[in-house]
PyMOL CGO cylinders between C-alpha atoms (Angstrom):
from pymol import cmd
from pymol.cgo import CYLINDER

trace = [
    CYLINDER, -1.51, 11.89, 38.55, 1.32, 10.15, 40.52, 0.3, 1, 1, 1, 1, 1, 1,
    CYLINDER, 1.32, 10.15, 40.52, 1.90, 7.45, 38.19, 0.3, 1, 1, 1, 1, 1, 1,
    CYLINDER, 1.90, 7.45, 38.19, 4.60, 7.90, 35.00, 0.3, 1, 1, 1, 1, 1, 1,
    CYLINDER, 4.60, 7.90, 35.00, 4.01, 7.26, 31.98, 0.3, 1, 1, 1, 1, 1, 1,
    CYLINDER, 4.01, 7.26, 31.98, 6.54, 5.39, 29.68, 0.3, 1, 1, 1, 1, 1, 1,
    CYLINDER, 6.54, 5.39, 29.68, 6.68, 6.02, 25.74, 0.3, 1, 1, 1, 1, 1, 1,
    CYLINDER, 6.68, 6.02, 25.74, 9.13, 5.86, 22.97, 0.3, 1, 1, 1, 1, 1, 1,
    CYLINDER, 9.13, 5.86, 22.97, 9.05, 7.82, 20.37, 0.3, 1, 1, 1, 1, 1, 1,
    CYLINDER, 9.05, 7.82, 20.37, 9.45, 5.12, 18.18, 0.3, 1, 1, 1, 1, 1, 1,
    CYLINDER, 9.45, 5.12, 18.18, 8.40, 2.17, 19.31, 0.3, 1, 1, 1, 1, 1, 1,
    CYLINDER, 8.40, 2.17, 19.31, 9.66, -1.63, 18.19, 0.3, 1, 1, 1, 1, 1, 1,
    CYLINDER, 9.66, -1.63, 18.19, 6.59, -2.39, 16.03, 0.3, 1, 1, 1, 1, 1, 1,
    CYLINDER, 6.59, -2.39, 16.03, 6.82, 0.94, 13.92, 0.3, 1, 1, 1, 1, 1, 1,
    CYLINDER, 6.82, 0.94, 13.92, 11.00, 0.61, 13.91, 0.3, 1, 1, 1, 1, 1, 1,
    CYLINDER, 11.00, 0.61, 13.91, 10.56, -2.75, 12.42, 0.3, 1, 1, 1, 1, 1, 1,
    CYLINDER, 10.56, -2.75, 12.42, 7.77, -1.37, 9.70, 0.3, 1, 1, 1, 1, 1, 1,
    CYLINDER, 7.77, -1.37, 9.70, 9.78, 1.48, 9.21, 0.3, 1, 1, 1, 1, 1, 1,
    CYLINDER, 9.78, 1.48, 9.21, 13.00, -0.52, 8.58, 0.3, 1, 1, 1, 1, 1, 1,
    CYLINDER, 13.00, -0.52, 8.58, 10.93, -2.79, 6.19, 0.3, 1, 1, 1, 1, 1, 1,
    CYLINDER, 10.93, -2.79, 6.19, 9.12, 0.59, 4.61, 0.3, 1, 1, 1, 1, 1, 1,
    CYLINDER, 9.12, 0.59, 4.61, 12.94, 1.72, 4.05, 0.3, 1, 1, 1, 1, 1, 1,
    CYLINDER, 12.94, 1.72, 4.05, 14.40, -1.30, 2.65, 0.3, 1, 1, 1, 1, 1, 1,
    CYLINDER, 14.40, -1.30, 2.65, 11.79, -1.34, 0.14, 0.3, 1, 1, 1, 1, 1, 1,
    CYLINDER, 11.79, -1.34, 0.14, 12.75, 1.85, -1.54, 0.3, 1, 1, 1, 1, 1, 1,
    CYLINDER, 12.75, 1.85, -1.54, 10.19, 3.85, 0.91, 0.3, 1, 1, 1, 1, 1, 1,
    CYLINDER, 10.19, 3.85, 0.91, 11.37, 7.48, 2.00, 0.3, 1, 1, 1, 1, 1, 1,
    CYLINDER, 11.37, 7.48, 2.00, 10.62, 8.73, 5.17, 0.3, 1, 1, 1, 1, 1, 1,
    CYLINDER, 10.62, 8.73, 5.17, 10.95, 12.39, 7.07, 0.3, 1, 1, 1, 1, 1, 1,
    CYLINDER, 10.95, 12.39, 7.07, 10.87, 12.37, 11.13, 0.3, 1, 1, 1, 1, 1, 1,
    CYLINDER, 10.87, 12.37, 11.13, 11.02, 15.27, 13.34, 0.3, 1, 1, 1, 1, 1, 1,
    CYLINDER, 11.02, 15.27, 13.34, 9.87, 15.83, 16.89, 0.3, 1, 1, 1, 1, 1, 1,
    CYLINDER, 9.87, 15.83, 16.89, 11.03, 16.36, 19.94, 0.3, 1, 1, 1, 1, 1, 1,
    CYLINDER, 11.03, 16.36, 19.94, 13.31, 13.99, 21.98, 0.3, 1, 1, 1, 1, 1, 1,
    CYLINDER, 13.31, 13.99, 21.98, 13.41, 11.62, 19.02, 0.3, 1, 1, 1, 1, 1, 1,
    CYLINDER, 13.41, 11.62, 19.02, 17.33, 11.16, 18.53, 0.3, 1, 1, 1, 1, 1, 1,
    CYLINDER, 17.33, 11.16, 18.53, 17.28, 10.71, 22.13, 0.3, 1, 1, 1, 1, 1, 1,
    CYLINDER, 17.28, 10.71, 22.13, 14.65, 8.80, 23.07, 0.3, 1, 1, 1, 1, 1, 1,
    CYLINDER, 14.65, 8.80, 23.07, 16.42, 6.21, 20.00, 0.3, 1, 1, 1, 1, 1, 1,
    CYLINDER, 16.42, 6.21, 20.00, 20.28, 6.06, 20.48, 0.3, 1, 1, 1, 1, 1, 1,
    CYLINDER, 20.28, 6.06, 20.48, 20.65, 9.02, 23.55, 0.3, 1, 1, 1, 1, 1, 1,
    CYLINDER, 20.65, 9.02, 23.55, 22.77, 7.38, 26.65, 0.3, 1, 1, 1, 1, 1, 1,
    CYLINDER, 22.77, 7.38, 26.65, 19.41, 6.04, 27.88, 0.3, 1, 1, 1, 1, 1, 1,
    CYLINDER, 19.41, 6.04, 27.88, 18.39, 4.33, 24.68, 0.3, 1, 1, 1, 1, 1, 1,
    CYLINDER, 18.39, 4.33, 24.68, 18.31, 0.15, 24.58, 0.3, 1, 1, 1, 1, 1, 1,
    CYLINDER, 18.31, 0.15, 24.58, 21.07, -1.40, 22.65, 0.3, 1, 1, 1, 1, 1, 1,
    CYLINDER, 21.07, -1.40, 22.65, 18.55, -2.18, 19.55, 0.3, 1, 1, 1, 1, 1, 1,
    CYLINDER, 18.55, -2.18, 19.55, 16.99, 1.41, 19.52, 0.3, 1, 1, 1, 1, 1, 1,
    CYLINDER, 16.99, 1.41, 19.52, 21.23, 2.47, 18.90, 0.3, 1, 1, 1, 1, 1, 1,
    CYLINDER, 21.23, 2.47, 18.90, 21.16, 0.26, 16.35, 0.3, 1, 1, 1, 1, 1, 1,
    CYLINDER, 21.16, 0.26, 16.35, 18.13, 0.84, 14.67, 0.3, 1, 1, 1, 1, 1, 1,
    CYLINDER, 18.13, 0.84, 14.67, 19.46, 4.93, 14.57, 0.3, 1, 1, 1, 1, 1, 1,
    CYLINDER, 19.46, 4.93, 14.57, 22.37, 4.29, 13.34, 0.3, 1, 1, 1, 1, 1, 1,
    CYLINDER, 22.37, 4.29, 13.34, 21.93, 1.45, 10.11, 0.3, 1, 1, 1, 1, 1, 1,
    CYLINDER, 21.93, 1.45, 10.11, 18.24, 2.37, 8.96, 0.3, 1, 1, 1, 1, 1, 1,
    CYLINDER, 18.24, 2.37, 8.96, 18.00, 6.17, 10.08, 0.3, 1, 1, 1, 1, 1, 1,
    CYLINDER, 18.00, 6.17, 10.08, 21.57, 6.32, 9.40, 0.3, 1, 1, 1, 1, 1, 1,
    CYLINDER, 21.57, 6.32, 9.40, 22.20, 9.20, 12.74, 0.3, 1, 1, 1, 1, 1, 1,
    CYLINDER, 22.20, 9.20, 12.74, 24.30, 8.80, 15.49, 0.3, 1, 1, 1, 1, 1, 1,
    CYLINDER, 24.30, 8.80, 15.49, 23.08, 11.02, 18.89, 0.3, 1, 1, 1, 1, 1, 1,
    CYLINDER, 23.08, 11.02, 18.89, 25.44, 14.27, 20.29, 0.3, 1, 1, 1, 1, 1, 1,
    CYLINDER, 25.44, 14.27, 20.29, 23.24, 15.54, 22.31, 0.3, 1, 1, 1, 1, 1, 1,
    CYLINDER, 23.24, 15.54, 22.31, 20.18, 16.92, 24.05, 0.3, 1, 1, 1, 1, 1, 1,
    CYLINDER, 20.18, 16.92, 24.05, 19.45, 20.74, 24.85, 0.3, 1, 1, 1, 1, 1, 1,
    CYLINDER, 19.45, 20.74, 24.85, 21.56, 21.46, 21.58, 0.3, 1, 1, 1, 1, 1, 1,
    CYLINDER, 21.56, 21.46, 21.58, 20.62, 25.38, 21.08, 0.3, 1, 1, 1, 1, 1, 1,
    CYLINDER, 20.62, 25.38, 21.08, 18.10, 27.43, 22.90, 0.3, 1, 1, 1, 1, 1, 1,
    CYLINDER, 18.10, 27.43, 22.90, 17.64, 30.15, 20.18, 0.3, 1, 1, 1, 1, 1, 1,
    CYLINDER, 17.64, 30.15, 20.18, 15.86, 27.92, 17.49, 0.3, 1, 1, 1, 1, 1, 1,
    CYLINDER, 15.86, 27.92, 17.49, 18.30, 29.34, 14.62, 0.3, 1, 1, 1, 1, 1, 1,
    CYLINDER, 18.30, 29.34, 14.62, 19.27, 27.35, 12.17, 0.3, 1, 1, 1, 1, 1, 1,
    CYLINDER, 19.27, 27.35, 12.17, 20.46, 26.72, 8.42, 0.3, 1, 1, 1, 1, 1, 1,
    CYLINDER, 20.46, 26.72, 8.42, 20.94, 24.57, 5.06, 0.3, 1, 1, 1, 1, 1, 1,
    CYLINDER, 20.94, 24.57, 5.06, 24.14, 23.42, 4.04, 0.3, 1, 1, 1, 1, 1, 1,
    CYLINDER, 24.14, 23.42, 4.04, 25.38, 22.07, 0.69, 0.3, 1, 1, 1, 1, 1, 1,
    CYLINDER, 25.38, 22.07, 0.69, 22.60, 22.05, -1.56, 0.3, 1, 1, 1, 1, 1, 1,
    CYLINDER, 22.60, 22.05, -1.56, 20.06, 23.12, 1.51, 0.3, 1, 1, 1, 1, 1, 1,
    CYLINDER, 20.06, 23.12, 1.51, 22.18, 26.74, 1.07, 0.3, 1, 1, 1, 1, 1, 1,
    CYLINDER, 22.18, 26.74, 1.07, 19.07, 28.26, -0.38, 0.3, 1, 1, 1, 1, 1, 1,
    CYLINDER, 19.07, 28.26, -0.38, 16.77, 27.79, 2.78, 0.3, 1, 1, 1, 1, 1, 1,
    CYLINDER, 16.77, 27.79, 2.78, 18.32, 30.51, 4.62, 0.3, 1, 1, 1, 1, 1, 1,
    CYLINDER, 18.32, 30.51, 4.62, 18.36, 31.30, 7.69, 0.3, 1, 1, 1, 1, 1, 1,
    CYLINDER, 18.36, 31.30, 7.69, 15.44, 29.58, 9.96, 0.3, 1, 1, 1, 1, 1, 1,
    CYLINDER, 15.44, 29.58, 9.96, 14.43, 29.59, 13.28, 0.3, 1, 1, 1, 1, 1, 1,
    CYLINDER, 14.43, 29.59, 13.28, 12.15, 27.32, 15.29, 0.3, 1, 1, 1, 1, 1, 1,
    CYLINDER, 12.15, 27.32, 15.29, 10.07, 28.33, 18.58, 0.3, 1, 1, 1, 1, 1, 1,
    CYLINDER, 10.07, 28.33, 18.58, 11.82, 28.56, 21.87, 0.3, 1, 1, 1, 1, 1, 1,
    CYLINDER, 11.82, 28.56, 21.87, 9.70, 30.81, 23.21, 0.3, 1, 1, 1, 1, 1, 1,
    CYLINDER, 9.70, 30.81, 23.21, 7.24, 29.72, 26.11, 0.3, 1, 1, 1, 1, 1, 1,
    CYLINDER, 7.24, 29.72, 26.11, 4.76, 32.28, 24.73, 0.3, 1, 1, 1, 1, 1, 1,
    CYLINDER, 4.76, 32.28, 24.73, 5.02, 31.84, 21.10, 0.3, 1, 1, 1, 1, 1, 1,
    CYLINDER, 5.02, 31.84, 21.10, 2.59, 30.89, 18.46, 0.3, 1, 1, 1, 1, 1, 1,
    CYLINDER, 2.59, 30.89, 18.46, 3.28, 27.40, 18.80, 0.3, 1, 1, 1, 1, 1, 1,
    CYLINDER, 3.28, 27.40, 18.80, 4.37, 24.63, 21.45, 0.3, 1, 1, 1, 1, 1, 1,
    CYLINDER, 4.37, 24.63, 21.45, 7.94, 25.48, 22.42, 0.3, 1, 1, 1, 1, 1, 1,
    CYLINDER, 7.94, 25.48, 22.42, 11.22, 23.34, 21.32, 0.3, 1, 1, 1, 1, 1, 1,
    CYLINDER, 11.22, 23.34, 21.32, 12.59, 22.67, 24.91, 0.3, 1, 1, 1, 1, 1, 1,
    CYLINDER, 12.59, 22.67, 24.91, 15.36, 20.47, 24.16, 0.3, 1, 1, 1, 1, 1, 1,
    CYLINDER, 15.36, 20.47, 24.16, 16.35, 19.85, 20.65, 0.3, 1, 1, 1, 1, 1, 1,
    CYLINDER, 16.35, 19.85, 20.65, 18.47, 16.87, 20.11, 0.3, 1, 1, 1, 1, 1, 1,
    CYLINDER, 18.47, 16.87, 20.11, 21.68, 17.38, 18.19, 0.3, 1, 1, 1, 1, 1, 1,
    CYLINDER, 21.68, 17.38, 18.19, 22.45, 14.31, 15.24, 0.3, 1, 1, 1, 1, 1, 1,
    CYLINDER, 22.45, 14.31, 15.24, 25.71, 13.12, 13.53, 0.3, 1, 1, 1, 1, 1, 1,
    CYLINDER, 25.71, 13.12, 13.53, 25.44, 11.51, 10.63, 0.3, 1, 1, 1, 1, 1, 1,
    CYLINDER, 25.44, 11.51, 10.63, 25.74, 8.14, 10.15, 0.3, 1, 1, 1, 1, 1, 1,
    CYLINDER, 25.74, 8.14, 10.15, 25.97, 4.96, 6.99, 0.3, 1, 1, 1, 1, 1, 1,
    CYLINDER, 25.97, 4.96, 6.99, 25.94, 7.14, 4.38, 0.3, 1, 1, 1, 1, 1, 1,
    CYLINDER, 25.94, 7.14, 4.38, 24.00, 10.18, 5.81, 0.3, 1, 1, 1, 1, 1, 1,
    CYLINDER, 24.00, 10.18, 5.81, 24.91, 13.51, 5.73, 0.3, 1, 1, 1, 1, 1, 1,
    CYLINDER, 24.91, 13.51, 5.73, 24.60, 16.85, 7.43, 0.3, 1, 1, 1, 1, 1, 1,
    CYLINDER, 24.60, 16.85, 7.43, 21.84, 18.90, 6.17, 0.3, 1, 1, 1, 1, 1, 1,
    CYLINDER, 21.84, 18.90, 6.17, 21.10, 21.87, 8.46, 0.3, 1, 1, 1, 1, 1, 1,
    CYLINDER, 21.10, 21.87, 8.46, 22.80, 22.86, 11.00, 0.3, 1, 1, 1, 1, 1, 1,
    CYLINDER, 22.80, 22.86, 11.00, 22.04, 25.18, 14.33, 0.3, 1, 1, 1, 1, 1, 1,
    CYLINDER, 22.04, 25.18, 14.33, 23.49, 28.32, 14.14, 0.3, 1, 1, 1, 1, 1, 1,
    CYLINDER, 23.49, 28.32, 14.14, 24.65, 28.60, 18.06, 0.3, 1, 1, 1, 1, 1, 1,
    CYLINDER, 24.65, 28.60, 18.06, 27.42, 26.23, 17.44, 0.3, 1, 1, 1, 1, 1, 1,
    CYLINDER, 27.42, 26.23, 17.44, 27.04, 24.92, 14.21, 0.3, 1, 1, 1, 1, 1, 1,
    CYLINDER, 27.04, 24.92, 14.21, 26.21, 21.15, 15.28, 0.3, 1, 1, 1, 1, 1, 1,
    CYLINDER, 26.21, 21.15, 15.28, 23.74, 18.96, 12.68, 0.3, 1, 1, 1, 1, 1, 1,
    CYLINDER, 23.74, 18.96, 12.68, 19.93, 19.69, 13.07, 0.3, 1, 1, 1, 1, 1, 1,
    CYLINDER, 19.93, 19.69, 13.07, 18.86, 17.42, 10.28, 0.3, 1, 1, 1, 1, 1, 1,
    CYLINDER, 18.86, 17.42, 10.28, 21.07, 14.64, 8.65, 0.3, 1, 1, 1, 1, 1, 1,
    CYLINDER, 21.07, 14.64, 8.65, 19.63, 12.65, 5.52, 0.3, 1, 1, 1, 1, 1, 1,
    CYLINDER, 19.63, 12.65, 5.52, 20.65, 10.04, 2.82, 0.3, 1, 1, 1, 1, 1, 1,
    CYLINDER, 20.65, 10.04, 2.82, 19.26, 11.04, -0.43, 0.3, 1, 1, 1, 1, 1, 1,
    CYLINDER, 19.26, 11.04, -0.43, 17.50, 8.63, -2.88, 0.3, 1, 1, 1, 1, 1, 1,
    CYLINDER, 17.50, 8.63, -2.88, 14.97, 5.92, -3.17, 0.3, 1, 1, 1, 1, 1, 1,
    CYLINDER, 14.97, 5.92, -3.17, 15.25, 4.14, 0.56, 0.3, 1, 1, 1, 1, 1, 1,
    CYLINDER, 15.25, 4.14, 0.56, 16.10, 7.62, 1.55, 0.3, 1, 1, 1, 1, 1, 1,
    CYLINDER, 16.10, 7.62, 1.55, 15.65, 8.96, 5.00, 0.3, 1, 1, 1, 1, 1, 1,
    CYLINDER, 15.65, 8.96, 5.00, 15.89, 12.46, 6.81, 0.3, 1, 1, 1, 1, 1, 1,
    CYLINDER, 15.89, 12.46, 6.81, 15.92, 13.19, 10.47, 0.3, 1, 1, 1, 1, 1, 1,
    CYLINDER, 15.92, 13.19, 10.47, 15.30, 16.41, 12.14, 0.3, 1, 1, 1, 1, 1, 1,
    CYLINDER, 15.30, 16.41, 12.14, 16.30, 16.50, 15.75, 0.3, 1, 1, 1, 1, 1, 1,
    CYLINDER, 16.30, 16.50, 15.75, 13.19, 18.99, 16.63, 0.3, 1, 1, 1, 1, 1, 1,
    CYLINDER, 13.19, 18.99, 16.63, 9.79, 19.34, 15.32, 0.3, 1, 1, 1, 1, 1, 1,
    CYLINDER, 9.79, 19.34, 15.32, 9.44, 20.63, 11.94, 0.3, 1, 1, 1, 1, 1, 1,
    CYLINDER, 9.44, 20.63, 11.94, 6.17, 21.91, 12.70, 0.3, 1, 1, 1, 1, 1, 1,
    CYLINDER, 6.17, 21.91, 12.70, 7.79, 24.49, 15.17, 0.3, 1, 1, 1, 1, 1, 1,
    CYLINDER, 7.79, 24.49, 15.17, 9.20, 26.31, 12.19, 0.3, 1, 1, 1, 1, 1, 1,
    CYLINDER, 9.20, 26.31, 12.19, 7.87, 29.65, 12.94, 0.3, 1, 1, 1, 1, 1, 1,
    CYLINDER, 7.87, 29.65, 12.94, 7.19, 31.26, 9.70, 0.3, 1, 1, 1, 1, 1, 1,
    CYLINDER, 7.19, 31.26, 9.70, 4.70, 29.09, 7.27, 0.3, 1, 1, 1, 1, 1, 1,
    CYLINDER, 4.70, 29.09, 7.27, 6.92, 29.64, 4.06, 0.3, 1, 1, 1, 1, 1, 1,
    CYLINDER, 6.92, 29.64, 4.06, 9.63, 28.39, 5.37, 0.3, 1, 1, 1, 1, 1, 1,
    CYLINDER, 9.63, 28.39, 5.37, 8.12, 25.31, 6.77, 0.3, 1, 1, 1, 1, 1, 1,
    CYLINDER, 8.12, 25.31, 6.77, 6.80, 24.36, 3.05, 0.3, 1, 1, 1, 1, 1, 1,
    CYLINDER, 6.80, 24.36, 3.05, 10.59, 25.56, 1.49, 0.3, 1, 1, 1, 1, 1, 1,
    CYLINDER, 10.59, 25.56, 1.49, 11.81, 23.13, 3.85, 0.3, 1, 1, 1, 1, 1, 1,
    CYLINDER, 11.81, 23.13, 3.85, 9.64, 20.45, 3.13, 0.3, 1, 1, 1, 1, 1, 1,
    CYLINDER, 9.64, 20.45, 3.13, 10.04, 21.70, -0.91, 0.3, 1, 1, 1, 1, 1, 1,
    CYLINDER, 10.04, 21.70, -0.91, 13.96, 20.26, -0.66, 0.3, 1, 1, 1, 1, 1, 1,
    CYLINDER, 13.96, 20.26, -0.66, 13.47, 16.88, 1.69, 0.3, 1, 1, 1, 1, 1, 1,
    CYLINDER, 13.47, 16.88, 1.69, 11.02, 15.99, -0.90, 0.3, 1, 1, 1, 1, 1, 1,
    CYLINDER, 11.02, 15.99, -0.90, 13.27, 16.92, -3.69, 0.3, 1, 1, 1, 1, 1, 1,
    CYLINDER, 13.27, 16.92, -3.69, 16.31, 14.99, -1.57, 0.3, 1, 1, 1, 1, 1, 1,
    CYLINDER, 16.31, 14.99, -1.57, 14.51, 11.79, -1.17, 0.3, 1, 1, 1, 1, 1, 1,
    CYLINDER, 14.51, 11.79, -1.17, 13.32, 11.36, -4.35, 0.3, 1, 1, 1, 1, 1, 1,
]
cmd.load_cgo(trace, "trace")
């Protein structure tokens, strides 16, 4: 109480393993809240920016993206459907407060996309080395099916 704590979401030790995880034909999946921002929002250090952008391959738009949690695949991600995530205070799990909204970046492309106003939710590059970033947690999916459909094509992407 009275004191704030500082974190990053990712912080430099794990951005340099990850980078080094990546480079060696490693794939990786992040989601969670605040993590586009926390990395290359208007707040984020110079490096953090960078390290978005050329090994997570996303560029930041913005915080607070949607509020209704609705979302859906594009491209080959068609087949998922519509989705929605939990905004509700009351639901069955934590609430998404502010999810972050990505552009893609290096190669990445736009995977899902919100349904309020059709900005990315989750960009990827595909492959060995490849990478996916969700700007809210995936966990927050609200129906269990969908969470392991969703999981069913990243794996399939970054193989």
């Amino acid at each position: 109480p009275g004191k704030r704590v500082d974190f990053e979401a990712i912080p430099v030790s794990m951005r340099k393993a990850l980078t080094e995880f990546i480079r060696n034909e490693g794939s990786v999946i992040i989601s969670g809240a605040h993590v586009a921002t926390d990395l290359a929002g208007p707040d984020a250090e110079p490096d953090a920016v960078t390290f978005a952008s050329e090994v997570l391959r996303f560029k930041w738009r913005t915080d607070h993206a949607v509020e209704t949690g609705s979302f859906y695949g594009i491209s080959e991600f068609e087949g998922l459907g519509e989705l929605k995530f939990n905004t509700d205070p009351v639901g069955p799990v934590y609430r998404v407060e502010s999810p972050d909204a990505l552009a893609p970046a290096n190669g990445a492309e736009t995977l899902i996309r919100y349904r309020d106003n059709n900005m990315s939710a989750v960009i990827g590059r595909p492959g060995k080395g490849g990478v996916i970033v969700a700007g809210f947690p995936l966990e927050t999916v609200l129906n269990r099916a969908d969470r392991d459909s969703i999981f069913k094509y990243f794996l399939g992407f970054v193989q």
